[in-house]
C-alpha positions in Angstrom: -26.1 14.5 34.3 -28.5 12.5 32.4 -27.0 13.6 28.8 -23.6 12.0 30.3 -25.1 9.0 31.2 -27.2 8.4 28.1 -24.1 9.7 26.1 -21.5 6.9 27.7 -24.4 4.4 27.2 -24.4 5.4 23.6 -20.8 5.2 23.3 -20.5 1.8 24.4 -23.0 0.3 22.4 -22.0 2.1 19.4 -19.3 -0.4 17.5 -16.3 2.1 16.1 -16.3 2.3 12.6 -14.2 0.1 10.0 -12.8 0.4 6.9 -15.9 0.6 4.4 -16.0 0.5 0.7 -18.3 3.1 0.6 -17.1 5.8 2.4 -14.8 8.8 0.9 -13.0 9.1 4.0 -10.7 5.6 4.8 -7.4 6.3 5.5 -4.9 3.7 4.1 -1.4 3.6 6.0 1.4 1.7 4.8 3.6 -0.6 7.4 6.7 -2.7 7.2 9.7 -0.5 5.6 10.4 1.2 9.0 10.2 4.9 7.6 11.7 6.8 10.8 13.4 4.2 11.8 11.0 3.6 15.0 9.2 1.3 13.6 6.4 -0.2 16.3 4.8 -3.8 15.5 1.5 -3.6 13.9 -0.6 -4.2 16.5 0.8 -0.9 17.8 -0.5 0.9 15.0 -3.9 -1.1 15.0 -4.6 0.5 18.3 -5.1 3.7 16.2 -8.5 4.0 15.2 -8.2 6.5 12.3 -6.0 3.8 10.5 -8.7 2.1 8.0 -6.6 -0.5 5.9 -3.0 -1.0 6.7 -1.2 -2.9 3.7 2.3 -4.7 4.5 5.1 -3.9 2.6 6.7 -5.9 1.3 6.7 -8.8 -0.5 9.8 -7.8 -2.4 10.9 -10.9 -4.5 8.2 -13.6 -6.3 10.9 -16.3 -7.1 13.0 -16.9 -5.1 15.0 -19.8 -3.1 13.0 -22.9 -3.5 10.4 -21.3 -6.2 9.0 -19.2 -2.7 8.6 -15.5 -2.4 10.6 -13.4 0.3 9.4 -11.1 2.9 10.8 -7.9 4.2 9.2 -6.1 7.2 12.4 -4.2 8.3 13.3 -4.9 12.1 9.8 -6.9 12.7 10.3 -9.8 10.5 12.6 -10.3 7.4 15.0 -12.2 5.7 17.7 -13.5 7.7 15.6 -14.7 10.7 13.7 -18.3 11.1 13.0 -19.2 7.3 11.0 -22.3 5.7 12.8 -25.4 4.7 15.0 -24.8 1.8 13.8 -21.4 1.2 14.4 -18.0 2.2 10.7 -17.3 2.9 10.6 -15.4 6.4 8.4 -17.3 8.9 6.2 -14.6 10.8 3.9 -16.5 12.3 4.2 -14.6 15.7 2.5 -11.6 13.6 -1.0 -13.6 13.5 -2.0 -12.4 16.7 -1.2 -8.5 15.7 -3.3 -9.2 12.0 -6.2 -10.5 14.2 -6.3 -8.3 16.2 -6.2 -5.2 13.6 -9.1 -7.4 11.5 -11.2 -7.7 14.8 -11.5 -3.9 15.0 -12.4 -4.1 11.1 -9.4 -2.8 9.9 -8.2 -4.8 6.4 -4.4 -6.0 6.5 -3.7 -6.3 2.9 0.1 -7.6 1.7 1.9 -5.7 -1.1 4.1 -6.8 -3.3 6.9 -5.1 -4.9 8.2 -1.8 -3.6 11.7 -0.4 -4.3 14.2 -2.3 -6.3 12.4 -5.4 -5.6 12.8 -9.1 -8.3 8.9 -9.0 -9.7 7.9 -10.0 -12.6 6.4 -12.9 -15.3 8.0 -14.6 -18.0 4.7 -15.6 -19.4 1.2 -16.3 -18.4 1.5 -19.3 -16.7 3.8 -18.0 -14.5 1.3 -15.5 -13.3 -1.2 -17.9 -12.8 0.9 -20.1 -11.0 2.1 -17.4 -8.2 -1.3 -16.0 -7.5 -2.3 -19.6 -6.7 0.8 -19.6 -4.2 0.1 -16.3 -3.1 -3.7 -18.0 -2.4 -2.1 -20.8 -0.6 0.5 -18.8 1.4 -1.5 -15.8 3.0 -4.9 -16.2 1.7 -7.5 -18.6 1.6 -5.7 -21.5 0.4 -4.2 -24.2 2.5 -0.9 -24.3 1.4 1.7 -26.7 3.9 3.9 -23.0 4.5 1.8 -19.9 6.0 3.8 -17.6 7.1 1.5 -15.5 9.1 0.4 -18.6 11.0 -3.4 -19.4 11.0 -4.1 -15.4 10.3 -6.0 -15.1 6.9 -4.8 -11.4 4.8 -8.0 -9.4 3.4 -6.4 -9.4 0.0 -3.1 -8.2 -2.0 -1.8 -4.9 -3.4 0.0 -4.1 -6.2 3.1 -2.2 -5.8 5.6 -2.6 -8.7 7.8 -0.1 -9.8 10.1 -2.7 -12.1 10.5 -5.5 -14.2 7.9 -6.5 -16.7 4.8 -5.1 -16.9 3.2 -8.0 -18.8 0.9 -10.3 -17.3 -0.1 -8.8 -14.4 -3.6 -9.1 -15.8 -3.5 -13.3 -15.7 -2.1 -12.7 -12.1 -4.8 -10.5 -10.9 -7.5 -12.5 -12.6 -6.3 -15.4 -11.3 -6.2 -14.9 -7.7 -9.1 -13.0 -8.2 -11.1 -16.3 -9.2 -9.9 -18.1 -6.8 -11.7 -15.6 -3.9 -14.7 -15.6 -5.3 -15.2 -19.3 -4.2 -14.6 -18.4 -0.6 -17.5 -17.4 1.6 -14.7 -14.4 3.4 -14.5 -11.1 1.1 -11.2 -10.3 0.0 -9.4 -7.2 -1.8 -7.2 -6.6 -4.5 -5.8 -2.9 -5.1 -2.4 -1.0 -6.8 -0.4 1.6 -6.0 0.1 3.4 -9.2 2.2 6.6 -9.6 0.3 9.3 -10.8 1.8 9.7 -14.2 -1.3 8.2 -16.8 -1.4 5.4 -17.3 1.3 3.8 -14.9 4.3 2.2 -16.9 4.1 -1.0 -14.7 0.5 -2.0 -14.2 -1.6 0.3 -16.1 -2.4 -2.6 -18.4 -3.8 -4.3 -15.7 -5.4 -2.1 -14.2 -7.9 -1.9 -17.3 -8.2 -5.2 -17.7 -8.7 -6.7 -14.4 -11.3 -6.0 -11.2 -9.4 -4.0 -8.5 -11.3 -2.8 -5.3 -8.9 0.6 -5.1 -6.0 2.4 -6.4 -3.7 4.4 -4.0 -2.1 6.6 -6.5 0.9 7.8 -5.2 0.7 11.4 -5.9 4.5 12.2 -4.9 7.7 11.9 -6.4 6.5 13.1 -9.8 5.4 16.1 -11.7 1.6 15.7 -10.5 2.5 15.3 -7.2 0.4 16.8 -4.5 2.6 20.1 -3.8 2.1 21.3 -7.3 -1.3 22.2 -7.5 -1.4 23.3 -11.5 -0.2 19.6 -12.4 -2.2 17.2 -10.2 -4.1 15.2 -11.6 -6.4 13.6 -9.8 -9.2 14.1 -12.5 -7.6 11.7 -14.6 -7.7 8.9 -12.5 -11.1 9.5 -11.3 -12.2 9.5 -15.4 -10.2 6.2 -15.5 -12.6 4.6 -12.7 -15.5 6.0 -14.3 -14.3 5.1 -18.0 -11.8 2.4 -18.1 -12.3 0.4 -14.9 -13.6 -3.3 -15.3 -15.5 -2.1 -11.4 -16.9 1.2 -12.0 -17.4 1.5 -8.0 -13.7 1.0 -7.9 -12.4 3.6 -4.9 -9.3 6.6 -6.0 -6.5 7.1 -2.6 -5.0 10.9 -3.2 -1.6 9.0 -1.8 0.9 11.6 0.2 4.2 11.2 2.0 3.5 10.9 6.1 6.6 13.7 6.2 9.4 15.5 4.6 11.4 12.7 4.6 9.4 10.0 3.3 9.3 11.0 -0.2 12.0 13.4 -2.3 9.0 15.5 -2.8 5.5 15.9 -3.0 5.4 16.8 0.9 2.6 19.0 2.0 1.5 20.6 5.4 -1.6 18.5 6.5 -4.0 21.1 6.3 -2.7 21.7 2.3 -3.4 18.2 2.3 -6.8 17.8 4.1 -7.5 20.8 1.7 -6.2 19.2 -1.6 -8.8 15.9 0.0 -11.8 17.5 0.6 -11.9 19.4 -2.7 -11.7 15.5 -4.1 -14.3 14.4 -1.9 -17.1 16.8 -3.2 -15.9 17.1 -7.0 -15.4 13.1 -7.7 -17.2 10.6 -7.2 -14.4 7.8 -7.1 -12.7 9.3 -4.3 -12.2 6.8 -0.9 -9.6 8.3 1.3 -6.2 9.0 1.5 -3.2 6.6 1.9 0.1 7.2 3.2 3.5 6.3 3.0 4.3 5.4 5.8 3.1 4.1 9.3 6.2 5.1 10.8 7.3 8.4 9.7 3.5 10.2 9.8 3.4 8.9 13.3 6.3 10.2 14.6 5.5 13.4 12.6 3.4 14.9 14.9 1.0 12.0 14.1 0.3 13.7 10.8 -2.3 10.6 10.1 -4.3 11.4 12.8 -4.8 15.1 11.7 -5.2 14.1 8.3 -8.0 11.8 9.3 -10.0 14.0 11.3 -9.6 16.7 8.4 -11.0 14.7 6.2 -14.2 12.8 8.1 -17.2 13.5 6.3 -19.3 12.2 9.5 -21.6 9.5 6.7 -23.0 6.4 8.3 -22.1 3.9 5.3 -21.9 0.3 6.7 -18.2 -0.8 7.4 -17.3 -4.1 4.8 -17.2 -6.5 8.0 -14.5 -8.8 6.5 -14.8 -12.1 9.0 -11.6 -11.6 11.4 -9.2 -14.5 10.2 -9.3 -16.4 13.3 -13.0 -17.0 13.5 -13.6 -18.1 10.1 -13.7 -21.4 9.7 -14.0 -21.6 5.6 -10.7 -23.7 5.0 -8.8 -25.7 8.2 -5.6 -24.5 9.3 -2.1 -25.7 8.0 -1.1 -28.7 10.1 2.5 -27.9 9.4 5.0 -27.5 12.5 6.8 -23.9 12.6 9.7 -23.1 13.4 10.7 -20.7 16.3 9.6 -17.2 15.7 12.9 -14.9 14.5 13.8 -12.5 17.1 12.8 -8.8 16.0 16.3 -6.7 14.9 16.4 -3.2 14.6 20.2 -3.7 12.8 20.0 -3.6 8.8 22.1 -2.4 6.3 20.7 -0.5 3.2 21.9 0.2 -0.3 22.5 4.0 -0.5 20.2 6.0 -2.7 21.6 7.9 -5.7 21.1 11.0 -5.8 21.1 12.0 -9.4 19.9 15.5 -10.8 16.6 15.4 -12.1 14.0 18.5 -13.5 12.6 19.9 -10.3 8.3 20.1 -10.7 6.8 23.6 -10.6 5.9 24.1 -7.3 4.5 26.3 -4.8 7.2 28.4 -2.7 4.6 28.7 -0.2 4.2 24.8 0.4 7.8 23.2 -0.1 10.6 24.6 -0.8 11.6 24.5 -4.9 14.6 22.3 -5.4 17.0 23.9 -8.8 16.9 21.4 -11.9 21.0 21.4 -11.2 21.1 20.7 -8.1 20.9 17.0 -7.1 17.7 16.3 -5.1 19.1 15.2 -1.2 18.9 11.8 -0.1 16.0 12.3 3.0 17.2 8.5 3.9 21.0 7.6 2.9 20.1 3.8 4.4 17.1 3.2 2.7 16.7 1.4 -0.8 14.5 3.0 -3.1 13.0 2.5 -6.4 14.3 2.3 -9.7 14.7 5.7 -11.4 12.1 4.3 -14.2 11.4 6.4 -17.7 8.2 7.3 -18.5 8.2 6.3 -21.8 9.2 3.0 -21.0 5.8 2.7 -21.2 4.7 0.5 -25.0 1.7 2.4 -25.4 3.0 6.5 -24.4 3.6 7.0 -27.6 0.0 7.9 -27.7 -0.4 9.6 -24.1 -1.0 13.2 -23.7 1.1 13.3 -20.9 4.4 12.5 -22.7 6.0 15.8 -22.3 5.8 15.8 -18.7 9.1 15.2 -17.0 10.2 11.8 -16.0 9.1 9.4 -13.4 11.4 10.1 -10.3 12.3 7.6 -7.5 9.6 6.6 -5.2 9.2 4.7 -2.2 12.2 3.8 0.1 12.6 0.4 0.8 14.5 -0.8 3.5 16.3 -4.2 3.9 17.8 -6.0 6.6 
């Protein structure tokens, strides 16, 4: 009887852990793109305490109406709702409340930018500069006379571009990352590379600027998670070790959160957990695992929430503490007026995904079924945008890459729109 007392006294002094830079065992969950289409608000999934950092996807265009960026978060808050003044940036100020509360439990809320067939990309170095000091001023720590999330303050931005140019992605990061290093509140910056080395899009950047992580998507390509002979997770971690400008820098192993959330690269979680753990003892980079997305590995038997338990390694490291957003008081609020929150939608209509024949990846019968090089690969989501079919030796500098005789880079992420 005592035990159980002193136990529940334990418990409730005991604050739950958060996301922390040093631990190998953060689980990363993308939200916005309504996966399963039974996508929850994020407060929902912030109730979930094996969910570490939960970055937003997406911020899919960087010019658009009125110079301003656009925002797509499926049937929570998009295009097409209450917009800014002569632009066609979404006003989501009602989320505030949801990021607060996720930051309050020491999760980070991170936005990303890019994602499926998304308009990214800089015409020259200036440009670059002058959208991370928008993106500062928007979401940040800037006080910009728009914010679309209201008087909630983002942990920091992710990388996730899969088109245009990859050029000057360096003077973007660099940029933004100068301006949060004169604000008292810690903030991120990481990329969602695929695995293919070095990634076609920012694999410049990402050896020439500081990023806190990488969640390498480790799907949708030859050294994709389900097969074993050709993942290659040992050259990433040699790239945080060798490369890196932060040799602390943290490697996701990034998996779909079920069948249908990638074309391949699915694997049972205990494959996974299995594939993780191996990581966790052999390299030193590893911090978790990210996955794509909120939405489908919830309603697949809550695959994150296995996954995560698989993969605690029970450490004590100090969680990062970033200051929730609606108790620092570093910068004042935007004085500006909203407008009335958009009501949430479920209706949207997507851009069909082709399904063009592409070199099936050798893989294990015993994890996911092999898919003929003839035979085109099925379209898991038919509604869903996805990615660009993108080359790999689009790429300026694979003409010296080992790894040029792999196959090519398939689609990746779906991205859904309104």
């Amino acid at each position: 009887m005592l035990f159980s007392i002193l136990a529940l006294f334990a418990a409730s002094i005991m604050p739950a852990l958060g996301f922390s830079s040093q631990r190998t065992d953060n689980l990363a969950v993308y939200w916005g793109q309504d996966g399963a289409g039974q996508q929850q608000s994020l407060g929902f999934y912030c109730d979930d305490d094996t969910i570490d950092v939960i970055p937003l996807a997406f911020l899919y265009t960087f010019f658009g109406q009125g110079g301003m960026p656009i925002l797509d978060f499926s049937n929570i808050c998009s295009n097409g709702g209450k917009a800014f003044s002569g632009t066609g940036l979404a006003d989501c100020s009602y989320m505030a409340a949801d990021i607060q509360k996720c930051q309050a439990k020491g999760k980070l809320i991170t936005l990303s930018l890019g994602g499926a067939t998304a308009n990214v990309g800089f015409g020259n170095s200036g440009d670059a500069a002058s959208f991370a000091n928008t993106i500062w001023n928007l979401f940040l720590g800037g006080n910009g006379p728009m914010r679309p999330f209201g008087n909630a303050i983002l942990d920091g931005v992710d990388l996730d571009i899969e088109n245009g140019s990859s050029m000057f992605y360096d003077t973007f990061v660099n940029t933004l990352r100068s301006l949060m290093q004169s604000s008292a509140k810690k903030f991120y910056i990481t990329a969602a590379p695929q695995c293919p080395f070095p990634d076609a899009k920012v694999g410049q950047a990402l050896s020439s600027s500081y990023f806190d992580a990488v969640y390498v998507q480790f799907y949708n390509n030859y050294c994709e998670t389900s097969s074993p002979s050709d993942f290659n997770f040992a050259t990433w971690d040699n790239w945080a070790k060798t490369q890196s400008l932060n040799k602390n820098v943290k490697v996701y192993l990034g998996a779909p959160g079920s069948p249908a959330a990638a074309g391949s690269g699915y694997v049972p979680p205990q494959n996974l957990i299995d594939m993780a753990r191996d990581a966790q003892q052999k390299y030193s980079s590893f911090g978790g695992i990210m996955l794509w997305d909120a939405d489908t590995a919830y309603n697949n038997n809550r695959f994150h929430v296995t996954v995560k338990n698989g993969i605690r390694n029970g450490g004590s490291a100090p969680p990062d503490t970033p200051l929730p957003s609606s108790s620092y008081t570093g910068y004042p609020n935007p004085t500006q007026t909203y407008p009335g929150s958009p009501t949430p939608t479920s209706t949207r209509t997507g851009r069909p995904r082709s399904t063009k024949p592409s070199a099936a990846p050798t893989i294990s019968s015993s994890i996911v079924k092999v898919v003929s090089p003839t035979t085109p690969r099925p379209d898991p989501r038919a509604s869903g945008r996805v990615r660009r079919p993108s080359s790999w030796t689009d790429n300026p500098d694979a003409e010296n890459n080992d790894e040029l005789t792999k196959p090519m880079r398939r689609d990746s992420r779906f991205f859904r729109r309104k």
